[in-house]
C-alpha positions in Angstrom: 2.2 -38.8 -88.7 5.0 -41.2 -89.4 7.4 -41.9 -86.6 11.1 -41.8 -88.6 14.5 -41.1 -87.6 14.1 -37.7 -88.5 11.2 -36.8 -86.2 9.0 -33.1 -86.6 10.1 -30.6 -84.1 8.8 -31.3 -80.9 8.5 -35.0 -81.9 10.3 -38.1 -80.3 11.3 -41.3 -81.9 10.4 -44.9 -80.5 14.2 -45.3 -80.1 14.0 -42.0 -77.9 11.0 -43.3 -76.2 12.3 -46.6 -75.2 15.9 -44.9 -74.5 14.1 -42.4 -71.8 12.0 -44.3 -69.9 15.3 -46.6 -69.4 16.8 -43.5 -67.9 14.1 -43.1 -66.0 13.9 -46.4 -64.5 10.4 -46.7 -66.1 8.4 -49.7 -67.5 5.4 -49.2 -69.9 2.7 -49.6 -67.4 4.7 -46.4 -65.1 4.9 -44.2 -68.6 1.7 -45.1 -69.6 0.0 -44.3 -66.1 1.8 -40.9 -66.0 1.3 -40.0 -70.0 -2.4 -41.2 -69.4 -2.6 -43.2 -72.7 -2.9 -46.9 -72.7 0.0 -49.3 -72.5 -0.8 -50.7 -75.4 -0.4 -47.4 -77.1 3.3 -47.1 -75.5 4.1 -50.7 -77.3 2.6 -49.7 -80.8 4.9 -46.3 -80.4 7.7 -48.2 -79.5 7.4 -50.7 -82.5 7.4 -47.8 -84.8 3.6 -47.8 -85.6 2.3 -44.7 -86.6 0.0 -42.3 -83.7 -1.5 -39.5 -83.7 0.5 -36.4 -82.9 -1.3 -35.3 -80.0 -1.0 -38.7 -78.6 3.1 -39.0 -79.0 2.9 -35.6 -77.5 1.5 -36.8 -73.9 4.5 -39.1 -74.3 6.7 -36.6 -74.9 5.1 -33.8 -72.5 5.1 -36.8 -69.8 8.9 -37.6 -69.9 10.2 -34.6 -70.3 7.7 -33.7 -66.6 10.4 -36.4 -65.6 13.5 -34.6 -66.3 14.4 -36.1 -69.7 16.0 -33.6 -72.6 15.3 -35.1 -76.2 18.6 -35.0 -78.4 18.0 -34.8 -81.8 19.9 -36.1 -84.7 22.8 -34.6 -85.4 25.3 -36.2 -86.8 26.2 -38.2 -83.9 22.8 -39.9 -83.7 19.6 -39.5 -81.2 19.4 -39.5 -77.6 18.1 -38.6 -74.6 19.7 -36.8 -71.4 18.5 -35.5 -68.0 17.4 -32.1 -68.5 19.5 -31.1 -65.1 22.6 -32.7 -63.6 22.0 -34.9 -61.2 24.3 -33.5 -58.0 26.5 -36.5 -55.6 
């Protein structure tokens, strides 16, 4: 599977990837423990190499565990977002 702008529902894009785990306050080795794929495999993803499905979806499945909502694109461009508002 080919990692594009227009990801396959239920994908995520690198961009998405690296935009999240920003969020998050995450560095490759955190998502990489918590997704339980190697850190190498983050990089690659992040680069835009191509993985298998099931592997981008532990990345996915992982930060979305976190609290991050996936945006897709829709005329205004990808994103991320906290799946619930954070309260002061």
């Amino acid at each position: 599977m080919r990692n594009t702008n227009h990801p396959a529902r239920g994908d995520i894009t690198p961009l998405q990837c690296r935009l999240a785990r920003t969020a998050l306050g995450w560095n490759i080795e955190a998502l990489s423990s918590d997704a339980k794929v190697s850190s190498q495999t983050v990089k690659r993803f992040e680069r835009g190499e191509e993985l298998r499905l099931a592997t981008v979806d532990k990345i996915r499945v992982s930060l979305e565990r976190a609290g991050i909502e996936f945006i897709p694109e829709n005329g205004g461009g990808e994103g991320v977002r906290f799946k619930y508002p954070k309260h002061g």
